[in-house]
MARLO-695906 format. One line per 10 residues: their letters; for each residue x, y, z of C-alpha. Coordinates in Angstrom, 2 decimals. Each point is the difference from the previous one (the first is absolute). Example, Ala and Ser with C-alpha at 12.3 -4.5 7.8 and 13.67 -1.06 7.14 Angstrom:
<sites>
as> 12.30/-4.50/7.80  1.37/3.44/-0.66
</sites>
This chain:
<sites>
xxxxxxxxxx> -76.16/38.52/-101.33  -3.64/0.60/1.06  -2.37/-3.03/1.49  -3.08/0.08/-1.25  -1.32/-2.35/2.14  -2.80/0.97/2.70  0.33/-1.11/3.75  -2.97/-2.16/0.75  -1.76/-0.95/3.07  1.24/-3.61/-0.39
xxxxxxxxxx> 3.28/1.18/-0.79  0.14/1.91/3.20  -1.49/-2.78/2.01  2.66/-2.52/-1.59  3.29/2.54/0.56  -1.20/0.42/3.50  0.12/-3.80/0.27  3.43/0.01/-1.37  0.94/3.00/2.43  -0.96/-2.05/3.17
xxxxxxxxxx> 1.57/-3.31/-1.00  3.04/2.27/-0.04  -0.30/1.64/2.90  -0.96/-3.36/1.99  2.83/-2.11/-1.61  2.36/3.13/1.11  -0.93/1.09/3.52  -1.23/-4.25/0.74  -2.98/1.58/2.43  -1.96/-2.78/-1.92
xxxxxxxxxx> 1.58/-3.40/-1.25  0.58/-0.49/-3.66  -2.53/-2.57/-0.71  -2.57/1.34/2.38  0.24/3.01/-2.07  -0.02/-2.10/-3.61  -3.44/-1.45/1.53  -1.66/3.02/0.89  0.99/1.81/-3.41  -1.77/-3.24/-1.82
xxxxxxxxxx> -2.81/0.70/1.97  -0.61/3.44/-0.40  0.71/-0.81/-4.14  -2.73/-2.32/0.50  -2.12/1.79/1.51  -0.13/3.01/-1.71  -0.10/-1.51/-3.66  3.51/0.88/-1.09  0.05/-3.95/-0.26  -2.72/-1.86/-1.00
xxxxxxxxxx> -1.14/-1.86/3.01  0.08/-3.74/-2.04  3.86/0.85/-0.77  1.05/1.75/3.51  1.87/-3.79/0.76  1.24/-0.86/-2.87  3.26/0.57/1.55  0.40/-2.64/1.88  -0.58/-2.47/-2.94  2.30/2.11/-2.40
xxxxxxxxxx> 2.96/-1.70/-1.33  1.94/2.45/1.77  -0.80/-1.10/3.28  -0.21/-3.38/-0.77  4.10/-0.20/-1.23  0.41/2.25/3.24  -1.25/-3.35/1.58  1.51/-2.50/-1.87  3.27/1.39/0.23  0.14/0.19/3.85
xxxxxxxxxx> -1.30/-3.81/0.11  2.96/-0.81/-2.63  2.50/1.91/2.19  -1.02/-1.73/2.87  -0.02/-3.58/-1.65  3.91/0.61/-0.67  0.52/1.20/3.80  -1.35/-3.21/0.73  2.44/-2.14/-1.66  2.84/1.77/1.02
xxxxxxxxxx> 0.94/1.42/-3.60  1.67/3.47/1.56  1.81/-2.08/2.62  1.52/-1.83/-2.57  0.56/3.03/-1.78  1.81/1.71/2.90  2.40/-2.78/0.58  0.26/-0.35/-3.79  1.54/4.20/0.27  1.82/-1.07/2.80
xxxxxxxxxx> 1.97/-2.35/-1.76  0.58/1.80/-3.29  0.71/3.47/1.66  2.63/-1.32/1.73  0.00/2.71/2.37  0.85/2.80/-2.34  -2.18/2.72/0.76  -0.49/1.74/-3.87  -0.29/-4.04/-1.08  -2.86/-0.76/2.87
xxxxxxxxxx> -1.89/3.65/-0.65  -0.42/-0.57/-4.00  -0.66/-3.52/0.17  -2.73/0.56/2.14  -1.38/2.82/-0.96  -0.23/-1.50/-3.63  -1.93/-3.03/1.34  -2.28/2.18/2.24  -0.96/2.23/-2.70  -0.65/-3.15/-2.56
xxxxxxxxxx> -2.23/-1.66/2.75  -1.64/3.30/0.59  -1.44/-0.57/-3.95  -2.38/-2.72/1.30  -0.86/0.99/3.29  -1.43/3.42/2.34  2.41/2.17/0.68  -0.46/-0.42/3.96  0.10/-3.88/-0.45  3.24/-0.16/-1.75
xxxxxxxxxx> 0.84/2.36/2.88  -0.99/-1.80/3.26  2.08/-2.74/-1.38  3.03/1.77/-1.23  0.40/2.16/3.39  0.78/-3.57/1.92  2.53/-0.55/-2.89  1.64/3.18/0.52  0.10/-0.72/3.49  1.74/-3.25/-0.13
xxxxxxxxxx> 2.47/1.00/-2.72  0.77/2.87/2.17  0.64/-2.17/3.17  2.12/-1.91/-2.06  2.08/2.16/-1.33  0.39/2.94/2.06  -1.66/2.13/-2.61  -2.27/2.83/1.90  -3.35/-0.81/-0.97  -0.52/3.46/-0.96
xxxxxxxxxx> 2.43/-0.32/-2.86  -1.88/-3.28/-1.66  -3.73/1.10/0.45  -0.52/3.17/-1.93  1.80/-1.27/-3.37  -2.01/-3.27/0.74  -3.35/2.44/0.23  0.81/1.89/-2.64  0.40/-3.07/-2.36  -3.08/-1.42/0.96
xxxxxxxxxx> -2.21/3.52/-1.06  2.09/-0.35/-3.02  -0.77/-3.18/-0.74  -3.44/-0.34/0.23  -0.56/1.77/-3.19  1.52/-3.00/-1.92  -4.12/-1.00/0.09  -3.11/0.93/0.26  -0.28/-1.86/3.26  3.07/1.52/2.20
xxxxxxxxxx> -1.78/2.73/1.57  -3.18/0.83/0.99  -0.43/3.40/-2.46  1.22/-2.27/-3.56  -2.71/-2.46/1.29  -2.52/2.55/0.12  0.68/2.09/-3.39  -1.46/-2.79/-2.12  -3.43/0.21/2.07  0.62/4.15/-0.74
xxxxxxxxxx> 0.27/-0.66/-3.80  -2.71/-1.80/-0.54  -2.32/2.04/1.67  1.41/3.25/-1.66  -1.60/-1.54/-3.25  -3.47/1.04/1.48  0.91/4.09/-0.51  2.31/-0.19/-2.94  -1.12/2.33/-2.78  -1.88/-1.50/-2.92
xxxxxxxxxx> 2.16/-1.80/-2.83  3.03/-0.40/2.52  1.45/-3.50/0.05  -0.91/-1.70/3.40  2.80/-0.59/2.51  1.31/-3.50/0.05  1.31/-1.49/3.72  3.69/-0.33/-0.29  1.66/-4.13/-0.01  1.63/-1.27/3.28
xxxxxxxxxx> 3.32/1.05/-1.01  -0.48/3.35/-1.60  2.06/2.46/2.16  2.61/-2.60/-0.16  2.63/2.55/-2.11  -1.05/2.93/2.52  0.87/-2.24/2.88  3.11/-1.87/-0.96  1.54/3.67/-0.61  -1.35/0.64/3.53
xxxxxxxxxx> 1.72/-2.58/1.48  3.46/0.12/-1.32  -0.28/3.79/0.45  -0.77/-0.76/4.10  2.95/-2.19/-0.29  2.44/2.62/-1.36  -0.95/2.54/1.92  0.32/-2.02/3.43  3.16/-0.62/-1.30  1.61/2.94/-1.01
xxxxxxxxxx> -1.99/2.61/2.44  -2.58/-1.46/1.95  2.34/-2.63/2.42  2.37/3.02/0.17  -2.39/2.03/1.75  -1.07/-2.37/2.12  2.77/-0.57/1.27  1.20/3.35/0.56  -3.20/0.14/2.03  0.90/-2.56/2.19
xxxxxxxxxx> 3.33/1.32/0.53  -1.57/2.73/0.99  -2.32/-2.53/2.45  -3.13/0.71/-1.96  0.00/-4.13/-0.92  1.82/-1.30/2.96  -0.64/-3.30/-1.29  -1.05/-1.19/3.42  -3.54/-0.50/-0.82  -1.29/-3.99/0.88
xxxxxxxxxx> -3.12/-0.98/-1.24  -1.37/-2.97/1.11  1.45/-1.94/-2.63  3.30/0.70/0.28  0.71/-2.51/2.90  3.29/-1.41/-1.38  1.88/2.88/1.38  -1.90/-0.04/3.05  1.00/-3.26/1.04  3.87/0.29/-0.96
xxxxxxxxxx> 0.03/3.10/2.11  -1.83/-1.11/3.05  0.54/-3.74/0.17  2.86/-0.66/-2.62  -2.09/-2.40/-1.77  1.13/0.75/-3.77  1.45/-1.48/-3.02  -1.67/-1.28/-2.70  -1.73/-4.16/-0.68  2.39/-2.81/-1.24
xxxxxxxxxx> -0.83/-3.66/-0.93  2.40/-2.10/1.71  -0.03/-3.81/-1.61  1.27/-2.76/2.49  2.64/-2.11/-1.71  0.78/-3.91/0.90  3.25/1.27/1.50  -2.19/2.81/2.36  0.34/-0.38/3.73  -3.69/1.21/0.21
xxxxxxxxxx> -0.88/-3.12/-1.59  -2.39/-1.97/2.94  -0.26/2.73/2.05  -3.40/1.88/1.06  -0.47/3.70/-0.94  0.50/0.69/4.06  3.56/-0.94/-0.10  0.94/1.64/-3.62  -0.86/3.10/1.82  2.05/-0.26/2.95
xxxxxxxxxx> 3.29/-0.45/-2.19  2.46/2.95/0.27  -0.56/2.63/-2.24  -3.38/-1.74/-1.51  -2.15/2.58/-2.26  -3.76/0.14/0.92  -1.63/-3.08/-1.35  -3.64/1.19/-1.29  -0.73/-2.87/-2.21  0.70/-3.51/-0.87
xxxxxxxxxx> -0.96/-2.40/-2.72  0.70/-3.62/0.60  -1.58/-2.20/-2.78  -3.22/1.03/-1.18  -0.61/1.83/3.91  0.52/3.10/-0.49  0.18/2.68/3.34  0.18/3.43/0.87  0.69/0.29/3.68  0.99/-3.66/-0.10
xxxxxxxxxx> -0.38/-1.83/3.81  3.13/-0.58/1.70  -0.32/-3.40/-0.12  -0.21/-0.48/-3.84  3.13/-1.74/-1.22  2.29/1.20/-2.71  0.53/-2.46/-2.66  2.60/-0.60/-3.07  -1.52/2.31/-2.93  -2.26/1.99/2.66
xxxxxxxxxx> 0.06/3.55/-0.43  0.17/2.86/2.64  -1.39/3.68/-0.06  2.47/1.58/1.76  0.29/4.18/0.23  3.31/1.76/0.97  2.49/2.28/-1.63  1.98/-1.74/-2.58  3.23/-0.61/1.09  -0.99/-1.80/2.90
xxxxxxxxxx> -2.42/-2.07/-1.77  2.71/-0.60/-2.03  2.73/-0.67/2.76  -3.15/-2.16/1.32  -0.43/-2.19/-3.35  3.35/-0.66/-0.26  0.54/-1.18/3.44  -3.04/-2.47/-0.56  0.09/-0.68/-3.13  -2.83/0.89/-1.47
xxxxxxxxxx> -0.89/1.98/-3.30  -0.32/3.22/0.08  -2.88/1.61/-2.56  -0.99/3.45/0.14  -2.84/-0.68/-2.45  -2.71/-1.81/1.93  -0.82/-2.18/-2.52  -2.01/-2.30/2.91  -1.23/2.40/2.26  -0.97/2.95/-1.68
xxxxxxxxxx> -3.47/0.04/0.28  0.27/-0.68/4.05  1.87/3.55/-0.18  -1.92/1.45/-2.24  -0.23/3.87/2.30  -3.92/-0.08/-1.15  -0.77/-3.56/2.17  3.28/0.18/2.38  2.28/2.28/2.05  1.12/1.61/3.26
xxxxxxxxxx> -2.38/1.30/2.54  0.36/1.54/3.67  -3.01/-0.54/2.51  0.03/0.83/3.83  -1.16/-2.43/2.95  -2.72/1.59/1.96  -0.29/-0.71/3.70  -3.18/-2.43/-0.99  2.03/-2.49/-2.38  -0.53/-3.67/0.90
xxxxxxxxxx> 4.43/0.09/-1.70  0.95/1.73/3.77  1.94/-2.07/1.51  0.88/-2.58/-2.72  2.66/0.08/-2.81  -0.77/-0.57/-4.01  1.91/-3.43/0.98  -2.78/-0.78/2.17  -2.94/1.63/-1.89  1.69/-2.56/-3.03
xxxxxxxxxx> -1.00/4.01/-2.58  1.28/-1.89/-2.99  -1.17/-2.94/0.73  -3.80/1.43/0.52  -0.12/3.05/-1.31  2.37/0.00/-3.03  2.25/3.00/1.77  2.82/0.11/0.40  2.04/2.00/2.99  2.90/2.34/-1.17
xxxxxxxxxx> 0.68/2.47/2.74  -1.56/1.30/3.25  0.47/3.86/1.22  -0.33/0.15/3.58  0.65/3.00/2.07  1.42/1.48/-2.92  2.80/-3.05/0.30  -0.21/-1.78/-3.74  0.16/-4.26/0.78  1.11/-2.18/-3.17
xxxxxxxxxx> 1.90/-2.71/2.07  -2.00/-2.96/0.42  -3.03/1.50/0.13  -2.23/-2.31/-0.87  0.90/-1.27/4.01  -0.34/3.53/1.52  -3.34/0.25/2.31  -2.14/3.16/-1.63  -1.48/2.67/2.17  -2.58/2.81/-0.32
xxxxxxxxxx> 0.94/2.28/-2.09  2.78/-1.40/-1.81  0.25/0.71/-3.86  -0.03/-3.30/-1.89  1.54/0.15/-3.53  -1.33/-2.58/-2.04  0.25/-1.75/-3.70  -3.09/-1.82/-1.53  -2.52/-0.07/-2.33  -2.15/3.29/0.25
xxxxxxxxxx> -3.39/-2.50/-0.17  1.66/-1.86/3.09  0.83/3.05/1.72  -3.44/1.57/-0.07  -2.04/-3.20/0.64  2.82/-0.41/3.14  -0.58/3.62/1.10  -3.91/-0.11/0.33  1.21/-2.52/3.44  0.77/3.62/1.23
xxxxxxxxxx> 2.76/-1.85/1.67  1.86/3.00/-1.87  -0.30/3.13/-1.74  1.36/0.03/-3.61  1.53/3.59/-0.06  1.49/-0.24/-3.93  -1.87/0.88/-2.90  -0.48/-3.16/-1.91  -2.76/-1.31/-3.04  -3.20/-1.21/1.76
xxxxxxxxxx> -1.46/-1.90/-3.04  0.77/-2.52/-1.52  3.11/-0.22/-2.16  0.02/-2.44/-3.33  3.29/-0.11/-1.19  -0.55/-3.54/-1.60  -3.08/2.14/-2.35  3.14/2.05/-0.93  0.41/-1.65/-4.04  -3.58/-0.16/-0.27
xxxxxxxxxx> -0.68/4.28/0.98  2.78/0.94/-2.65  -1.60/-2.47/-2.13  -3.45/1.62/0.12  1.79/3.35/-0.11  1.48/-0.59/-3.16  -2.67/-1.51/-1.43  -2.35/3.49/1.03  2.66/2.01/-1.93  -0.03/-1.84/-3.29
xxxxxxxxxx> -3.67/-0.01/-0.01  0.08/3.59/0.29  2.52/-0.07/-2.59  -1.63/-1.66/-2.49  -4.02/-0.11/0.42  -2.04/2.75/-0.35  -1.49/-0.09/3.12  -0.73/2.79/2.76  2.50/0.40/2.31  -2.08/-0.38/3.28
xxxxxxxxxx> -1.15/-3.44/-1.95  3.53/-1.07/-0.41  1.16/0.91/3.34  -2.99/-2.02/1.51  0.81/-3.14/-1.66  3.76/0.03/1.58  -2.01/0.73/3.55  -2.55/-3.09/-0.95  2.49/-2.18/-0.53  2.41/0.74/3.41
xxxxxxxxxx> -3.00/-0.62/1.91  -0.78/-3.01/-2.13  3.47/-1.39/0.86  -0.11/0.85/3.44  2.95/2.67/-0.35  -2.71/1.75/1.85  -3.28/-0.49/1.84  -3.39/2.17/-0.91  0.22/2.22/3.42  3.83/0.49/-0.11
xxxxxxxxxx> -1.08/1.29/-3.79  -2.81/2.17/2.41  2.58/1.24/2.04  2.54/0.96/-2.66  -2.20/2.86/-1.49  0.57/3.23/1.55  -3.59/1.13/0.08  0.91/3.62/0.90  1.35/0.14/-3.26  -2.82/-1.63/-1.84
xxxxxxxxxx> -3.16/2.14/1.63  3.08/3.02/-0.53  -0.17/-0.63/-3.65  -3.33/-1.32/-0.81  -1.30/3.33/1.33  2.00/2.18/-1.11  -0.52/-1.48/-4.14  -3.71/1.60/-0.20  1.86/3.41/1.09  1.79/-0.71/-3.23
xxxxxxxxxx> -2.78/-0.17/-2.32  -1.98/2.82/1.50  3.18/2.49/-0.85  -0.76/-1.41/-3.51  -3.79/-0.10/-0.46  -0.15/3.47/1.62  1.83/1.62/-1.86  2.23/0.95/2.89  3.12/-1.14/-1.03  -0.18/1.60/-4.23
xxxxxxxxxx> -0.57/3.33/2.22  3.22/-0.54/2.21  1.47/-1.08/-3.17  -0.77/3.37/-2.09  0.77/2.06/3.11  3.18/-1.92/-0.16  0.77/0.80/-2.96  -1.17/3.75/0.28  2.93/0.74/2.25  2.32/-1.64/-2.60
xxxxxxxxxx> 1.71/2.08/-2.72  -1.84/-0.21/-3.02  1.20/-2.96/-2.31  1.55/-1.77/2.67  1.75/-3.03/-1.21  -2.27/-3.44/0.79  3.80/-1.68/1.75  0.21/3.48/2.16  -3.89/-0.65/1.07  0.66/-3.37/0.54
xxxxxxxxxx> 3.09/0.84/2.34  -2.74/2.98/1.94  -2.48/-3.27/0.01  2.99/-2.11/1.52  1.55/2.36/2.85  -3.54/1.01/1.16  -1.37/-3.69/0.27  3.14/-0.35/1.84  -0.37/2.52/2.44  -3.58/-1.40/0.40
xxxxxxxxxx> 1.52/-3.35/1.24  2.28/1.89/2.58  -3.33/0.90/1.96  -2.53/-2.54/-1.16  0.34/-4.24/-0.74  0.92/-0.78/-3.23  -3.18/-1.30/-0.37  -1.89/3.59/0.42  2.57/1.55/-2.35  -0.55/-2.87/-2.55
xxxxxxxxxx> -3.34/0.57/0.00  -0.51/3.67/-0.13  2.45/0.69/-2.36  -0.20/-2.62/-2.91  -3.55/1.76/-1.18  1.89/3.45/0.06  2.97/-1.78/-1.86  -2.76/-1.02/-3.06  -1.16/3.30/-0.02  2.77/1.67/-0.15
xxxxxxxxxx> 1.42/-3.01/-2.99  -3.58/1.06/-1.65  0.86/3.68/0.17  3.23/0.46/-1.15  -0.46/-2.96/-2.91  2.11/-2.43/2.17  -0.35/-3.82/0.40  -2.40/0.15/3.16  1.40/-4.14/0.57  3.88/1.55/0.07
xxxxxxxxxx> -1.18/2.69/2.48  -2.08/-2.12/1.93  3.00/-2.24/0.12  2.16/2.58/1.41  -2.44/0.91/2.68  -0.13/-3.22/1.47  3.65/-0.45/-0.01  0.34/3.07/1.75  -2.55/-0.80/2.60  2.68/-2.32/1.36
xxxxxxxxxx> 3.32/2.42/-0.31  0.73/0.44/3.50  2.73/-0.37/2.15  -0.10/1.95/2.38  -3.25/0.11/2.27  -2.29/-2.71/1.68  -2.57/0.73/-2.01  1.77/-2.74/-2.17  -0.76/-3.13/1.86  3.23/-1.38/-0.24
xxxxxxxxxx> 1.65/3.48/1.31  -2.16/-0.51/3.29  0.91/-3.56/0.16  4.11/0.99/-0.08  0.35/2.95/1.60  -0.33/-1.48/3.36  2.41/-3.30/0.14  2.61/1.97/-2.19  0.42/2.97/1.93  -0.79/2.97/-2.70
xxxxxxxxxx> -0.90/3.43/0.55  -2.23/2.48/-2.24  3.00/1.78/-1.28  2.34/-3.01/-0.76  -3.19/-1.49/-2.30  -0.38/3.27/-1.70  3.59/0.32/-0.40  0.15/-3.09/-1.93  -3.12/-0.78/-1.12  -0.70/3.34/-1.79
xxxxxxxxxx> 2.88/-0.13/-2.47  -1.68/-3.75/-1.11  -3.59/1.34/0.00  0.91/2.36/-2.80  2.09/-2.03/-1.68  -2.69/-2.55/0.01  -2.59/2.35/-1.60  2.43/0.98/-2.66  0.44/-3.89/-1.03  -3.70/-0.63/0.06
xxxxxxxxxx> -0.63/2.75/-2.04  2.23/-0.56/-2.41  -0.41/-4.33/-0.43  -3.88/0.86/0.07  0.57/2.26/-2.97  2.20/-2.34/-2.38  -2.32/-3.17/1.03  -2.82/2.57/-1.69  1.71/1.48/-2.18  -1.90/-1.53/-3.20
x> -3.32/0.82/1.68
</sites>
């Protein structure tokens, strides 16, 4: 094939663009958005863009469901929802690794539908962790399937990943340089790539299961995934190992016949072969870190941590009812407001000297004291009566809001990971709610998707699920300036002309009468490659004009194609330039050859199915 096409100035001026944001995003001499702002300025100022349009961008509905979508993610972190989520696996995996891997996976890669990619992410990694610690499963076995689902996923919408949200923004201003007569491009409905993605997901999921998990672990046999990897969430293990503080939360009920009945929470603790008491409700006062002189009452109910059988052995003894469902207490140990924390006493703590008895922790602070590591000696018995010192390691169990507004004393040095904000567990119903409600609006009105997405954000901060500059800090503004730049570099390749002439020389190196599925495979593994070097983002963008060109040229549907491109943009497992990789890679313990190893063999497989779904959803068109 010949291109008839002549290289312009503009053209060469608009390539060159695209060459540097390439070279930048590979060799990272520049950061990515720094470079996405000075491309939009030199657009701007050389007239590739007209100067009243160069900011558009950032007002686009692309960037805007970019926002809304992090500020919805982060309204469901808030509550607690993945918390509840992980404990919810926990229960119904039963500790049957296969059982654990697809159930969780499946759910990750349906929330991934509604939320970023690197949201769903962030709070899935903490998930992996604690399933891991709780199981014995190597993290590096549960995070890659769970990763995998989650790119998979997110083309069940047009909403899951940044390069699906920005193809409708794409279409419409393709309809600019269409040729006469041609029907205009239409922005695809919320749910369009829905068939594309569900055969996505359940591919992820058959593949982890019949290849993927067997690599991995063949890796780690080999110690390529020693499993050994802690992230700062996964403090469960932590604990058990260094201060035998383990087991899982009961609700113990205090019957009429219960010794414990009259007594103060002091003395239930001192009985032989007691279980941590963490909590205690006792009418309508309800305690964590209950003081030691609170008494226990008929019908109270304790909080009580330990491993099983001698909470058991413990209930039986007592009397009291044994629950593992906490039915009472759940919200007090919900992992997003409460948990386990380690600080250190530096020499200048006003605690030197004086014992949690005497500093009255629960009492005051809401804290209570499990364990104390001194001189590498580990002190559970009676410690609340043990005198600290500096530098002793203080294990504690409270409310994270407790613990922080405690810490800023500087009477101690929190040393644990933990949630600074402010947790709402009790907004919980009413996130899911407004969730739910976004979805079937999107479902059923024929509204833009930025608008719809906006109305669920409206109405968390309306309810208080979350306040206006938690909503601030939500937004990843790296990615918005990264995008909102980089969209002008999109319609330049267009209105140039630049991207019909990479499009005919495209097809010039073709064999003649190449088959529109075999271009649209070409168009597939080359945006692909793109996204190996580049963000999705840049791929998205430069390639989706090519992919209409190249639908114009060869008398395909230039929507299908486009569709394709933007699904590719996000086929990668197996470099950082995925933000997801980057974010897994680390706390899992993977090496460059171990991700090709098993992420190649899905990366074609996934261009195959998204070729092929793309081309029966069009089929008629």
């Amino acid at each position: 094939m010949e291109s008839g096409l002549t290289l312009t100035n503009e053209m060469r001026l608009v390539l060159g663009l695209v060459g540097f944001t390439m070279a930048m995003f590979l060799f990272e001499r520049i950061r990515a958005d720094l470079v996405a702002l000075l491309v939009l300025v030199v657009l701007g100022i050389t007239g590739l863009v007209a100067p009243e349009e160069i900011f558009s961008g950032f007002s686009s509905n692309a960037v805007m469901s970019i926002m809304a979508t992090m500020i919805l993610g982060a309204g469901l972190d808030r509550t607690g929802a993945l918390n509840r989520l992980a404990s919810w696996l926990l229960r119904r995996g039963r500790g049957i690794e296969q059982r654990l891997l697809l159930m969780t996976s499946t759910v990750a890669g349906l929330n991934s539908a509604f939320m970023q990619n690197p949201s769903v992410m962030s709070l899935y990694l903490p998930v992996a962790a604690r399933l891991s610690s709780r199981t014995g499963i190597s993290l590096s076995r549960l995070v890659l399937p769970i990763t995998s689902a989650i790119v998979m996923g997110a083309a069940l919408t047009m909403v899951g990943n940044s390069p699906l949200i920005l193809l409708n923004d794409l279409l419409v201003s393709a309809n600019n340089h269409l040729p006469s007569g041609m029907a205009t491009l239409e922005p695809l409905p919320m749910f369009a790539p829905a068939p594309v993605g569900l055969a996505l997901l359940v591919a992820s999921l058959l593949y982890f299961r019949f290849y993927g998990n067997r690599k991995l672990a063949e890796a780690e046999a080999q110690g390529k995934g020693s499993g050994e990897n802690v992230t700062p969430s996964s403090t469960e293990g932590y604990f058990a190992r260094t201060y035998g503080i383990e087991g899982d939360v009961f609700e113990l009920t205090v019957t009429a016949e219960s010794p414990l009945v009259g007594m103060s929470v002091g003395e239930a603790e001192s009985l032989h072969d007691a279980p941590l008491l963490l909590a205690l409700k006792s009418g309508n006062d309800t305690r964590l870190a209950p003081p030691a002189d609170m008494r226990i009452w008929v019908g109270s109910v304790l909080g009580v941590m330990g491993r099983r059988q001698g909470v058991v052995d413990f209930a039986q003894n007592q009397f009291l009812r044994m629950s593992s469902r906490l039915r009472n207490l759940g919200d007090l140990f919900n992992p997003s407001r409460a948990g386990i924390s380690e600080a250190v006493v530096p020499p200048t703590s006003s605690y030197i000297g004086k014992s949690a008895r005497d500093l009255r922790l629960r009492h005051t602070s809401g804290i209570s004291l499990l364990a104390i590591n001194r001189d590498r000696k580990v002190i559970r018995e009676d410690v609340r009566s043990v005198a600290l010192r500096p530098g002793d390691m203080l294990v504690f169990h409270s409310f994270w809001q407790d613990l922080a507004r405690t810490a800023g004393s500087r009477d101690f040095a929190v040393v644990t990971d933990y949630p600074k904000g402010e947790q709402r567990p009790h907004k919980f119903k009413i996130a899911m709610v407004i969730f739910a409600a976004t979805i079937v609006i999107a479902l059923t009105a024929k509204l833009p998707v930025a608008l719809t997405l906006m109305t669920g954000v409206a109405g968390m901060l309306l309810t208080g699920v979350l306040k206006m500059d938690e909503a601030y800090s939500a937004i990843n503004w790296k990615t918005v300036f990264l995008t909102a730049g980089l969209i002008p570099l999109g319609w330049a390749m267009d209105s140039s002309g630049a991207a019909a002439w990479v499009a005919a020389n495209t097809l010039a190196v073709l064999p003649e009468g190449t088959a529109p599925w075999a271009v649209q495979i070409v168009l597939a593994l080359l945006t692909t490659l793109f996204s190996l070097v580049i963000s999705h983002v840049g791929a998205t963008i430069v390639m989706v004009p090519i992919a209409i060109s190249l639908a114009l040229a060869v008398g395909g549907n230039p929507t299908a194609f486009a569709l394709i491109t933007a699904l590719s943009a996000s086929n990668n497992l197996m470099t950082a330039s995925n933000p997801i990789i980057s974010m897994v890679t680390g706390p899992a313990g993977y090496n460059a050859r171990q991700m090709w190893r098993v992420g190649a063999p899905m990366c074609l497989l996934y261009t195959m199915i998204a070729v092929t779904v793309v081309n029966l959803m069009f089929w008629n068109s």
